[in-house]
N, CA, C and O atoms as a Maestro MAE file, in Angstrom:
{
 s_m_m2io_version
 :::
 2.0.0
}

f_m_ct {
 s_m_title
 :::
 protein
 m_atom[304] {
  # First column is atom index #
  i_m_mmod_type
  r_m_x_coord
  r_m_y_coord
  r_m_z_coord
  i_m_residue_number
  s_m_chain_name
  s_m_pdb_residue_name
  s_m_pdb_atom_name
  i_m_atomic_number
  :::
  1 25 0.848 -1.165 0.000 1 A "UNK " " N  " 7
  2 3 0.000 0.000 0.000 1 A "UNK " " CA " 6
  3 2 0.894 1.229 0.000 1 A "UNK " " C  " 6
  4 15 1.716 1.431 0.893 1 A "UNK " " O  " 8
  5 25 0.712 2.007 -0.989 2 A "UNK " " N  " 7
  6 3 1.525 3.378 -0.982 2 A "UNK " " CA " 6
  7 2 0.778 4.204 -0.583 2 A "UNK " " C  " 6
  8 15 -0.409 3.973 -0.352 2 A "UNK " " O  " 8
  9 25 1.428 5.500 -0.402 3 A "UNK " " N  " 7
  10 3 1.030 6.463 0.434 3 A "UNK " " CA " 6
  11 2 1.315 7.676 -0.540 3 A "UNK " " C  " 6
  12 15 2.219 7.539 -1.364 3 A "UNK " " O  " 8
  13 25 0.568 8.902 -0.491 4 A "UNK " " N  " 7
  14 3 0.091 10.018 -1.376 4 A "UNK " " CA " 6
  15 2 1.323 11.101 -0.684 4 A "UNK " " C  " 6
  16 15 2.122 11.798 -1.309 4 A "UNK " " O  " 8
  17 25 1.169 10.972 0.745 5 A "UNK " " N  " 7
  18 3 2.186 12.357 1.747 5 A "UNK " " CA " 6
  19 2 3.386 11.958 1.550 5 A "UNK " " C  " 6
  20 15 3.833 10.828 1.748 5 A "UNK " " O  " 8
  21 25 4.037 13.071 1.075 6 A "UNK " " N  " 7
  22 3 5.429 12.973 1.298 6 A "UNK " " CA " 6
  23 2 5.568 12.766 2.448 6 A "UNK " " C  " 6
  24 15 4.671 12.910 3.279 6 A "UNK " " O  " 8
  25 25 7.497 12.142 2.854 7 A "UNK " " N  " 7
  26 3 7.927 12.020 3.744 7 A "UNK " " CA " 6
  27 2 8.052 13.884 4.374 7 A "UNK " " C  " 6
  28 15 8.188 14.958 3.789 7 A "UNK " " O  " 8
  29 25 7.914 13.468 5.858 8 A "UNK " " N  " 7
  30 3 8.356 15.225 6.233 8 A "UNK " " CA " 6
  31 2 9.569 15.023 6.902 8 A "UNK " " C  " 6
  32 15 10.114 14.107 7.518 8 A "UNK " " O  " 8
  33 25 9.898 16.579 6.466 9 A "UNK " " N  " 7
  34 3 11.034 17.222 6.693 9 A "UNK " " CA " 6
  35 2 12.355 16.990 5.355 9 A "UNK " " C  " 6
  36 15 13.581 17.095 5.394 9 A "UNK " " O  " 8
  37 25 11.286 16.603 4.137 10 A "UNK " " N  " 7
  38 3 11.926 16.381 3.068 10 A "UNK " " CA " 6
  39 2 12.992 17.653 2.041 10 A "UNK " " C  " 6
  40 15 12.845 18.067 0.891 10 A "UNK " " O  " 8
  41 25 13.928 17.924 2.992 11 A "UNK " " N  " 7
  42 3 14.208 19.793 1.994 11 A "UNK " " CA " 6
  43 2 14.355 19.537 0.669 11 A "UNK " " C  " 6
  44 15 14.184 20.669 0.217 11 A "UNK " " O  " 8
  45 25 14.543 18.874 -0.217 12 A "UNK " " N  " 7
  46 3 14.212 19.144 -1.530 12 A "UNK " " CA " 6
  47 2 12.916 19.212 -2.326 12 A "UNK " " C  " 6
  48 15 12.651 19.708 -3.421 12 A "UNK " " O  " 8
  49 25 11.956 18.333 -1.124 13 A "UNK " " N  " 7
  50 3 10.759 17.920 -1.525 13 A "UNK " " CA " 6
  51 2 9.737 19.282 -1.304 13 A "UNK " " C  " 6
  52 15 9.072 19.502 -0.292 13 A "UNK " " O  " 8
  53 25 9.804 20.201 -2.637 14 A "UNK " " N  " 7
  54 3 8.723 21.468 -2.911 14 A "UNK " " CA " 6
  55 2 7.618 21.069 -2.486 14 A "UNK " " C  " 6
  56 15 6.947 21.949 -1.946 14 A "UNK " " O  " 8
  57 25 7.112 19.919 -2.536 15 A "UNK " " N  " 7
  58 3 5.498 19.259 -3.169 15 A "UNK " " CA " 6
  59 2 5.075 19.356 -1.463 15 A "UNK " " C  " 6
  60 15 4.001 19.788 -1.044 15 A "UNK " " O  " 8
  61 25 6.183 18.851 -0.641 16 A "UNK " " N  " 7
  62 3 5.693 18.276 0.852 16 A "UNK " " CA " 6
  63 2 4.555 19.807 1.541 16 A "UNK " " C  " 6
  64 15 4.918 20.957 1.294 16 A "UNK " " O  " 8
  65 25 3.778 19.648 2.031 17 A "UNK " " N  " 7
  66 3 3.116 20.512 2.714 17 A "UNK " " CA " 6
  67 2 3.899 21.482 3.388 17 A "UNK " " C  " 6
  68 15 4.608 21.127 4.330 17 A "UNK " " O  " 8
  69 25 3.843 23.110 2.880 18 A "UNK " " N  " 7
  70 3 3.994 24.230 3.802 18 A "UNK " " CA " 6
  71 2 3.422 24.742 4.657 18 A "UNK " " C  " 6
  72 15 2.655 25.663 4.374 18 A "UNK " " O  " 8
  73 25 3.600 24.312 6.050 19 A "UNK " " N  " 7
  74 3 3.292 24.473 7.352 19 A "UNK " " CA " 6
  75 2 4.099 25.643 8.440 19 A "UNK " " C  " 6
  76 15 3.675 26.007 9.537 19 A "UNK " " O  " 8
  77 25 5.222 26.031 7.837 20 A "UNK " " N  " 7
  78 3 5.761 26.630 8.419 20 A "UNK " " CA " 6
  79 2 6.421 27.806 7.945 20 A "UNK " " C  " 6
  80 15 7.085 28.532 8.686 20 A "UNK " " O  " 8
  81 25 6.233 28.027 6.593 21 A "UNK " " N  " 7
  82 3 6.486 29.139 5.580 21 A "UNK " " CA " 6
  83 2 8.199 28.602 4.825 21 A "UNK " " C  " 6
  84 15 9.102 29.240 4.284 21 A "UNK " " O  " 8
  85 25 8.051 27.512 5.067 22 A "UNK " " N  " 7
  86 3 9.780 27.224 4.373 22 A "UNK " " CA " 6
  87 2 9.630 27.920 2.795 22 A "UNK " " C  " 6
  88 15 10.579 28.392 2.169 22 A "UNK " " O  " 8
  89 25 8.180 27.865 2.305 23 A "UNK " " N  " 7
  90 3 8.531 28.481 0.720 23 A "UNK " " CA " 6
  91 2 8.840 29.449 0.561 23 A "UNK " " C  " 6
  92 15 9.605 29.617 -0.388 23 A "UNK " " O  " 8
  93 25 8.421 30.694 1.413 24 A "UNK " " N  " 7
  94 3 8.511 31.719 1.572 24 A "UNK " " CA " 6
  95 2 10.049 32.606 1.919 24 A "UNK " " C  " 6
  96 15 10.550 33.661 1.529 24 A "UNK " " O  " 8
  97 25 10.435 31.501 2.878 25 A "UNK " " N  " 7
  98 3 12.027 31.981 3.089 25 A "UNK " " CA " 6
  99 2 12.861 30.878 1.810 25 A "UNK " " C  " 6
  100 15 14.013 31.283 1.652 25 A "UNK " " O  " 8
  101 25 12.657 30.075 1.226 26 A "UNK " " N  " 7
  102 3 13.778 29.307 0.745 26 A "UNK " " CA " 6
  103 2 14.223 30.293 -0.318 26 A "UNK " " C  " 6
  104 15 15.128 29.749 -0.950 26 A "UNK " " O  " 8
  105 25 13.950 31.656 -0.847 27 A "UNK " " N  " 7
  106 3 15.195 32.807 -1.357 27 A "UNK " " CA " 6
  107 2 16.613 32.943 -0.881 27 A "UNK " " C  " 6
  108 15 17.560 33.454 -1.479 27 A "UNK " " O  " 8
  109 25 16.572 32.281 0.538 28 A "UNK " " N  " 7
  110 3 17.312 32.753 1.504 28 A "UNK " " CA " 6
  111 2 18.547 31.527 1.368 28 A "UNK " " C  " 6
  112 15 19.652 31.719 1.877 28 A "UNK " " O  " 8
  113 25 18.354 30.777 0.929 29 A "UNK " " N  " 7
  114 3 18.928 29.569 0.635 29 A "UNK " " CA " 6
  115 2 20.461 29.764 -0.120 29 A "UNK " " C  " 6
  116 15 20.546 30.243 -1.251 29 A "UNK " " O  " 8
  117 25 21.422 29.409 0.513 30 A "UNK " " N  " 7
  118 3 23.134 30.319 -0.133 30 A "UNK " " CA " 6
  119 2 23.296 31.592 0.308 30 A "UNK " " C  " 6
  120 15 23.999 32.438 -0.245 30 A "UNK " " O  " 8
  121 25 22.706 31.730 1.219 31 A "UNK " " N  " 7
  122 3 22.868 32.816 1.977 31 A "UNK " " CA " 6
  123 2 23.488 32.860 3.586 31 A "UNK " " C  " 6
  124 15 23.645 31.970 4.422 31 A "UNK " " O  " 8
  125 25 23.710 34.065 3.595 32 A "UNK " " N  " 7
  126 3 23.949 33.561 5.290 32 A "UNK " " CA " 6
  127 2 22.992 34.087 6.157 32 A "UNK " " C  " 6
  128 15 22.378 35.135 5.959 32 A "UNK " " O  " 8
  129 25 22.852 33.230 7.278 33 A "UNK " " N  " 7
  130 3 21.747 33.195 8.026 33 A "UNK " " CA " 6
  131 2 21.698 34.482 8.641 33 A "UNK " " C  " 6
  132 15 20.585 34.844 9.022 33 A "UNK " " O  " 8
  133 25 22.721 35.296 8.830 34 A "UNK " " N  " 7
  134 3 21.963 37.169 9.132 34 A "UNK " " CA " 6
  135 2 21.494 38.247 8.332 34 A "UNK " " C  " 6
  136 15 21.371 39.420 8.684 34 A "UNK " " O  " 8
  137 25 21.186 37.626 6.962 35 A "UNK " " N  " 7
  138 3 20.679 37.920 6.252 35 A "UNK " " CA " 6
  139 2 18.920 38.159 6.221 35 A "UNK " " C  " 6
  140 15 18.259 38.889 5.482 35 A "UNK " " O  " 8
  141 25 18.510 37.300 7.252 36 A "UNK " " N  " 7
  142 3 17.181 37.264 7.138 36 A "UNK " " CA " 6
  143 2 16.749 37.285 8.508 36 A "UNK " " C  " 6
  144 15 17.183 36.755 9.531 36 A "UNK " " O  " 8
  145 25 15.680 38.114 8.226 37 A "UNK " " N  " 7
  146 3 15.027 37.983 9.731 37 A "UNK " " CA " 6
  147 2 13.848 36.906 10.028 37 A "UNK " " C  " 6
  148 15 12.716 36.727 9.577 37 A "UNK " " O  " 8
  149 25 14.465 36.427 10.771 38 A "UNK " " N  " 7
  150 3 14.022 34.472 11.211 38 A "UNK " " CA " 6
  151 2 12.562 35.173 11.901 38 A "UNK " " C  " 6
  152 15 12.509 36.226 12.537 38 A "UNK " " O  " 8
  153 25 11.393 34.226 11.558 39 A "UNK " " N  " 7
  154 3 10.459 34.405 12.228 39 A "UNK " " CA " 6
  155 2 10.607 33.365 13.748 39 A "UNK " " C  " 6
  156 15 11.452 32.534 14.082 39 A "UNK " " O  " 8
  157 25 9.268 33.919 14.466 40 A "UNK " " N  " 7
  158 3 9.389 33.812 15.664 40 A "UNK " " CA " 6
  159 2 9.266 32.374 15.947 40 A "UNK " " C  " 6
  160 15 9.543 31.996 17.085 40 A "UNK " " O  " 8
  161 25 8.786 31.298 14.826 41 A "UNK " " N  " 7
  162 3 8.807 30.018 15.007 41 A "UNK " " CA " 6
  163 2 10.011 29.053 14.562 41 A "UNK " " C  " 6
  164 15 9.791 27.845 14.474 41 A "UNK " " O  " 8
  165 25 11.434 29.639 14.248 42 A "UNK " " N  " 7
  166 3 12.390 29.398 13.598 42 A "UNK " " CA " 6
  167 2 13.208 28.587 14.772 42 A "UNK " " C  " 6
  168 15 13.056 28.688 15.989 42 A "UNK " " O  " 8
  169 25 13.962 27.897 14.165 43 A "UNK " " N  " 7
  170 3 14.854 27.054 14.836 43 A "UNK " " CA " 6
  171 2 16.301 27.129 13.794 43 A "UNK " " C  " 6
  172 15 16.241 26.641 12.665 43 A "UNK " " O  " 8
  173 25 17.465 27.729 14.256 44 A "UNK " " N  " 7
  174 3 18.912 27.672 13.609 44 A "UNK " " CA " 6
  175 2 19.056 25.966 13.794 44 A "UNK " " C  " 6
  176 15 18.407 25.382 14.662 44 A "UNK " " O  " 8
  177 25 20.093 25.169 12.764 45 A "UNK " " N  " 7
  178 3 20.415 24.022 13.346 45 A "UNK " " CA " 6
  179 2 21.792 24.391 12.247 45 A "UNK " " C  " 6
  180 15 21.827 24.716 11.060 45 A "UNK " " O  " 8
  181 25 22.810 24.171 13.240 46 A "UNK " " N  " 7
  182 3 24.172 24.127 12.702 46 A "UNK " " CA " 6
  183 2 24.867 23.035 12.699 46 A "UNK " " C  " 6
  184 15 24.402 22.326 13.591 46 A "UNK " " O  " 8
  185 25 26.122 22.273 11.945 47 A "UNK " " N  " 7
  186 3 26.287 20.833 12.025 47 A "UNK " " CA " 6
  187 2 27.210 20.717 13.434 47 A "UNK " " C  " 6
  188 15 28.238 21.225 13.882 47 A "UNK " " O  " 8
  189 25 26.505 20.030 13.723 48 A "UNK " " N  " 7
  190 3 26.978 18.930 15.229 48 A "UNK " " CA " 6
  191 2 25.962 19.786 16.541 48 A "UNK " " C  " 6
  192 15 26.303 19.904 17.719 48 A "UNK " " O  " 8
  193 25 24.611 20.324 15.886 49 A "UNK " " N  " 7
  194 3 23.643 20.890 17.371 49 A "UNK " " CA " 6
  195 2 23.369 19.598 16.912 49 A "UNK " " C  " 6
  196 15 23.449 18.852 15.937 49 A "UNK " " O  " 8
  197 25 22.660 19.775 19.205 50 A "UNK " " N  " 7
  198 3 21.985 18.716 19.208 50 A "UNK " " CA " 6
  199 2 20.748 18.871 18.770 50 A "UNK " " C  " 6
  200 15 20.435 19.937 19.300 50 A "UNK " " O  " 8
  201 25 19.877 18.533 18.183 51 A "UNK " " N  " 7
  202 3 18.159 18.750 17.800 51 A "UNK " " CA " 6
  203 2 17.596 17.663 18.747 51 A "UNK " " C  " 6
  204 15 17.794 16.462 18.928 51 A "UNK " " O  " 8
  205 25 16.803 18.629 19.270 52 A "UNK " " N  " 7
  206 3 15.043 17.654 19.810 52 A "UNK " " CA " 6
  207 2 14.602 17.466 18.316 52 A "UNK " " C  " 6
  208 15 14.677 18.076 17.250 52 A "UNK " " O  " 8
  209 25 13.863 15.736 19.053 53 A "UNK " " N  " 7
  210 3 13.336 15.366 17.793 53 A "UNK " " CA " 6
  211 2 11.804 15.240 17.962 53 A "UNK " " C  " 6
  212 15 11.193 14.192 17.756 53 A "UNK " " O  " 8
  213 25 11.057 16.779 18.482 54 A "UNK " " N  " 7
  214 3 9.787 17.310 18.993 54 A "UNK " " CA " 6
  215 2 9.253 17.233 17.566 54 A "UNK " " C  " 6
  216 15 9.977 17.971 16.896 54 A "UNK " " O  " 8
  217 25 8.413 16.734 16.873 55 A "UNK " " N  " 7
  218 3 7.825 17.249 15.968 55 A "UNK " " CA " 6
  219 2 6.864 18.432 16.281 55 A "UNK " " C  " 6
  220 15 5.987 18.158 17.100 55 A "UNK " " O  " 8
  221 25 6.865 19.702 15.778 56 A "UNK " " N  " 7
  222 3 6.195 20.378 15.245 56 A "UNK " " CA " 6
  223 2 5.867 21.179 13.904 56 A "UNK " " C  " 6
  224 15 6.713 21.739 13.207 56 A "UNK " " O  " 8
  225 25 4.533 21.139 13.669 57 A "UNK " " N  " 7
  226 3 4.640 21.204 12.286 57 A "UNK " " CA " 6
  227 2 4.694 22.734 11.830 57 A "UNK " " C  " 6
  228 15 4.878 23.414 10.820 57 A "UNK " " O  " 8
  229 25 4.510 22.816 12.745 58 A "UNK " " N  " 7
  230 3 4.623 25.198 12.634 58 A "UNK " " CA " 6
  231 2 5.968 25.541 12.680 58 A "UNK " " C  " 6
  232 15 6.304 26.723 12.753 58 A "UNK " " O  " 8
  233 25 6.715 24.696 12.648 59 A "UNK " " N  " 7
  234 3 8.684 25.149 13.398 59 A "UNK " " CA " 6
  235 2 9.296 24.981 12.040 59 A "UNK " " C  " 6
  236 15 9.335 24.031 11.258 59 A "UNK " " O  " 8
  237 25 9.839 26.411 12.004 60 A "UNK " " N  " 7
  238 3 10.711 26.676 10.276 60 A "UNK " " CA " 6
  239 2 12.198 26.375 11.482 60 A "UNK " " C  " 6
  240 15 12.495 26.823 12.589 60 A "UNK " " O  " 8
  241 25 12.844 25.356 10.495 61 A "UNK " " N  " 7
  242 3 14.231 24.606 10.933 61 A "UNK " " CA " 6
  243 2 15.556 25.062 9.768 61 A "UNK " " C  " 6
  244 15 16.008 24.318 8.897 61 A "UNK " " O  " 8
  245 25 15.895 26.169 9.993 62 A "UNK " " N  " 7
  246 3 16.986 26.578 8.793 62 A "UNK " " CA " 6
  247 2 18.359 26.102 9.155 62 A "UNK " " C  " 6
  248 15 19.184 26.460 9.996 62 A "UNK " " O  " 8
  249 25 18.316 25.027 8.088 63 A "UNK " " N  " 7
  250 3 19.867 24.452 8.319 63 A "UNK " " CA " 6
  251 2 21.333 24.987 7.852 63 A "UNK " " C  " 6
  252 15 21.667 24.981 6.667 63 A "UNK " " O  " 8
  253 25 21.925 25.314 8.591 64 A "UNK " " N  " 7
  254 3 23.295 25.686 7.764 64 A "UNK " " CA " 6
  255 2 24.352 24.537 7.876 64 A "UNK " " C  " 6
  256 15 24.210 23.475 8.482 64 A "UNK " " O  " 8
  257 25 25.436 24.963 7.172 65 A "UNK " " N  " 7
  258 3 26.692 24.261 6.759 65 A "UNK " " CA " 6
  259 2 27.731 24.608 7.845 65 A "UNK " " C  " 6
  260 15 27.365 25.064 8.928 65 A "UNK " " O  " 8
  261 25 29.047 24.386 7.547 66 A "UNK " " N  " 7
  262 3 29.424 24.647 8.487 66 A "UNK " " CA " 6
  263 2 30.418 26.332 8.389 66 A "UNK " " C  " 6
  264 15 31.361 26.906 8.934 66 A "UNK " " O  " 8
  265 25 29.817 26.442 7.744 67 A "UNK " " N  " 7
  266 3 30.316 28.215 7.304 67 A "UNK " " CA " 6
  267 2 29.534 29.021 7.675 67 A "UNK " " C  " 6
  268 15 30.071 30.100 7.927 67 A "UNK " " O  " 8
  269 25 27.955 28.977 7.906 68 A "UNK " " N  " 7
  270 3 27.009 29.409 7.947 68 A "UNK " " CA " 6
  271 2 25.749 29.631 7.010 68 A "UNK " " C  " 6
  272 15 24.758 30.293 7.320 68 A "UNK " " O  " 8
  273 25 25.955 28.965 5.813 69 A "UNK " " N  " 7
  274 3 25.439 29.409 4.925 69 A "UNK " " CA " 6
  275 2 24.033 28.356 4.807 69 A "UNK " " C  " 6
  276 15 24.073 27.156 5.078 69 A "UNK " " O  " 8
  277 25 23.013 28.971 4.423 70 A "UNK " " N  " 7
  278 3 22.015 28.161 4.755 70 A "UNK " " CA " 6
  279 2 22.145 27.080 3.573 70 A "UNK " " C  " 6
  280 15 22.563 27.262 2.430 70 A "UNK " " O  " 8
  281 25 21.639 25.830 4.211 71 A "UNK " " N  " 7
  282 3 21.610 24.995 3.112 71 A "UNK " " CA " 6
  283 2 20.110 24.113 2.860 71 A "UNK " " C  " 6
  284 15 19.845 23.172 2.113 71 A "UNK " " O  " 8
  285 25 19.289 24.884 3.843 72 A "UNK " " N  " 7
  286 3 17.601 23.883 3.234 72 A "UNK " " CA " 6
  287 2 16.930 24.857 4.453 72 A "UNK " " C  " 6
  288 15 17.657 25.480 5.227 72 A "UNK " " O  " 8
  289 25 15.754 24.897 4.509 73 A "UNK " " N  " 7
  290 3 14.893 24.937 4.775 73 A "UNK " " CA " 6
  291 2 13.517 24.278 4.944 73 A "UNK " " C  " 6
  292 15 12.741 24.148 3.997 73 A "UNK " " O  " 8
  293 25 13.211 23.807 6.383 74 A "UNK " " N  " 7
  294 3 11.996 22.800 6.506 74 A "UNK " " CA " 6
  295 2 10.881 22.710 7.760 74 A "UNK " " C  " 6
  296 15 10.786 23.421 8.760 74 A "UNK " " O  " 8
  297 25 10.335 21.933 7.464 75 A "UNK " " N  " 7
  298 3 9.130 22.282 8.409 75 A "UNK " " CA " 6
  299 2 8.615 20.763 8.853 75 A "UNK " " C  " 6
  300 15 7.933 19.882 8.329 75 A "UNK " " O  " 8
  301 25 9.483 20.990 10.400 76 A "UNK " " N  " 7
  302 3 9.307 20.171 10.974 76 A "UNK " " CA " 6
  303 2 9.818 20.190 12.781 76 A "UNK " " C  " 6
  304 15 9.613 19.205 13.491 76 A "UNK " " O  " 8
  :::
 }
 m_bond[303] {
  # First column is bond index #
  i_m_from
  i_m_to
  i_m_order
  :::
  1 1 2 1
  2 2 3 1
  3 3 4 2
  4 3 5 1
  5 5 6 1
  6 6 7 1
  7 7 8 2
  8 7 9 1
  9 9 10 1
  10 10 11 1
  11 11 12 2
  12 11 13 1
  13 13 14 1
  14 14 15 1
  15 15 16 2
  16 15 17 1
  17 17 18 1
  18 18 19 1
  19 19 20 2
  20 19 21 1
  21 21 22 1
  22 22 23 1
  23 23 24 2
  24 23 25 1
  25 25 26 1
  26 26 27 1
  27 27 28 2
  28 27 29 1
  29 29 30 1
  30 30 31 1
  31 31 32 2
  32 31 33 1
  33 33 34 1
  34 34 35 1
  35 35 36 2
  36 35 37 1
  37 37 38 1
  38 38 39 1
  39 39 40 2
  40 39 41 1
  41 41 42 1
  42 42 43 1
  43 43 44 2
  44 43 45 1
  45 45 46 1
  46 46 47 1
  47 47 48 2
  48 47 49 1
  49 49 50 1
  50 50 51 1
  51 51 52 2
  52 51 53 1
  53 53 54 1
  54 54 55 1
  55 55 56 2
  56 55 57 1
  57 57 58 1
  58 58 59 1
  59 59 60 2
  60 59 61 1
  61 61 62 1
  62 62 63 1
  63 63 64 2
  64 63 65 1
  65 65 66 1
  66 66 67 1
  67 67 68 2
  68 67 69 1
  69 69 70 1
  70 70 71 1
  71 71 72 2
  72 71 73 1
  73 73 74 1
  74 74 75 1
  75 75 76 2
  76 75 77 1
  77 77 78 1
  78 78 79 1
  79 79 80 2
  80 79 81 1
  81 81 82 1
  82 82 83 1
  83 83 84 2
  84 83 85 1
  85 85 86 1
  86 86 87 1
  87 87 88 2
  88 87 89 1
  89 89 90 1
  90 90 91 1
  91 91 92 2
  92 91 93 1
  93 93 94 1
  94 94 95 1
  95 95 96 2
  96 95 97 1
  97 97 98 1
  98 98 99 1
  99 99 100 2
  100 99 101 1
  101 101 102 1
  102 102 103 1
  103 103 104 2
  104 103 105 1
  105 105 106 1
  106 106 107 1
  107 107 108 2
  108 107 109 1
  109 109 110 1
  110 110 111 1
  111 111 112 2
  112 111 113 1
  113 113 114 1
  114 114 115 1
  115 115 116 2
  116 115 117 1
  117 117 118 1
  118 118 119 1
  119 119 120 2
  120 119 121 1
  121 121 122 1
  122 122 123 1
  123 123 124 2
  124 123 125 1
  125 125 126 1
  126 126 127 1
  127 127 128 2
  128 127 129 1
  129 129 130 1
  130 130 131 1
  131 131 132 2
  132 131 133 1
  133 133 134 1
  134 134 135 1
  135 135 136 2
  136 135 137 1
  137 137 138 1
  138 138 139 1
  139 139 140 2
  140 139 141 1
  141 141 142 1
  142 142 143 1
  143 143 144 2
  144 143 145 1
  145 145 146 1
  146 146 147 1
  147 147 148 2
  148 147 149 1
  149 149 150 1
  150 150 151 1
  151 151 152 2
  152 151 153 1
  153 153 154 1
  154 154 155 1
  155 155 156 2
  156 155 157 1
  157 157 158 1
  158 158 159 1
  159 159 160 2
  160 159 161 1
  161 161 162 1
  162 162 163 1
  163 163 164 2
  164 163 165 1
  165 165 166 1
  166 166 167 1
  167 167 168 2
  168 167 169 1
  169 169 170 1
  170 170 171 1
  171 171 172 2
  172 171 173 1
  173 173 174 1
  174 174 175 1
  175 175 176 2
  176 175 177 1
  177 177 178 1
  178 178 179 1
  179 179 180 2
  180 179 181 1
  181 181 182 1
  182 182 183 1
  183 183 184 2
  184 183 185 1
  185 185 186 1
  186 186 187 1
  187 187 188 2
  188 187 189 1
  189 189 190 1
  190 190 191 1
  191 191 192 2
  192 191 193 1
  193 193 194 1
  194 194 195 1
  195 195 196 2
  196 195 197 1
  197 197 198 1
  198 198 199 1
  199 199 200 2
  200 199 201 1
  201 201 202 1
  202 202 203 1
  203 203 204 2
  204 203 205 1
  205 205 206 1
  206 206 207 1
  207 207 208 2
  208 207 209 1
  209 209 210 1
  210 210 211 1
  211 211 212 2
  212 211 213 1
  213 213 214 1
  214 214 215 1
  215 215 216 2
  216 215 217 1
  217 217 218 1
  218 218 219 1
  219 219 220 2
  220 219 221 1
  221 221 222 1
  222 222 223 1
  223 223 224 2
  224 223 225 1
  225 225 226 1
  226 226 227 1
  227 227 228 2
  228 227 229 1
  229 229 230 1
  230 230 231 1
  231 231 232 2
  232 231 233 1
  233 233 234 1
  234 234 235 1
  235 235 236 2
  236 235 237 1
  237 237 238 1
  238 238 239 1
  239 239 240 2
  240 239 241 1
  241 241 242 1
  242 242 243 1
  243 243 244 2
  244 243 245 1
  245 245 246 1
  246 246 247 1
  247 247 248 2
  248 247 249 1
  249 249 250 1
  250 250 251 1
  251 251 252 2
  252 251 253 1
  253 253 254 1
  254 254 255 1
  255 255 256 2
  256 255 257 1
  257 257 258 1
  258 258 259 1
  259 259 260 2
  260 259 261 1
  261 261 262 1
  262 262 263 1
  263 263 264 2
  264 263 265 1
  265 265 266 1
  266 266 267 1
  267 267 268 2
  268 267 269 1
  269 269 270 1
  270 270 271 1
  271 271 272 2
  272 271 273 1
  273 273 274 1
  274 274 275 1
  275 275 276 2
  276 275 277 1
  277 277 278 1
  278 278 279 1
  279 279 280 2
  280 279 281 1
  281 281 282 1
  282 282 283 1
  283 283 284 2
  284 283 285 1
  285 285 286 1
  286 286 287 1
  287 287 288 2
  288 287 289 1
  289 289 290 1
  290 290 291 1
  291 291 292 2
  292 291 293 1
  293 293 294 1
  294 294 295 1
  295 295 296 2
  296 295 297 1
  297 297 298 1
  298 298 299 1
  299 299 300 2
  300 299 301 1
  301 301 302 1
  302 302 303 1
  303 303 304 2
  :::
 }
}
């Protein structure tokens, strides 16, 4: 039996449901993260944070690299 929903927290996956405005910021994407002003439901995740693995579906999660530069945007 297949399933119609994307997987979440898919960052390449456009199609997956916007819940948290990731479409809206992914301009921001190759950028660096003080570039934009993070809304109030935002979560930074830089490589080696620890992340809670809380699902919420309102929480914009902007990932960077290890330079800073954003590299996805998601909602989860």
């Amino acid at each position: 039996m297949s399933s119609d929903v994307p997987a979440a927290g898919a960052a390449d996956d456009f199609s997956a449901p916007d819940t948290c405005g990731a479409s809206a910021n992914r301009r921001f994407i190759g950028g660096d993260v003080s570039s934009m002003t993070q809304p109030a439901n935002a979560r930074v995740i830089r490589p080696g944070d620890p992340v809670a693995e809380d699902f919420r579906i309102d929480r914009l999660n902007i990932i960077l690299d290890a330079n800073g530069v954003i590299t996805a945007m998601e909602c989860h």
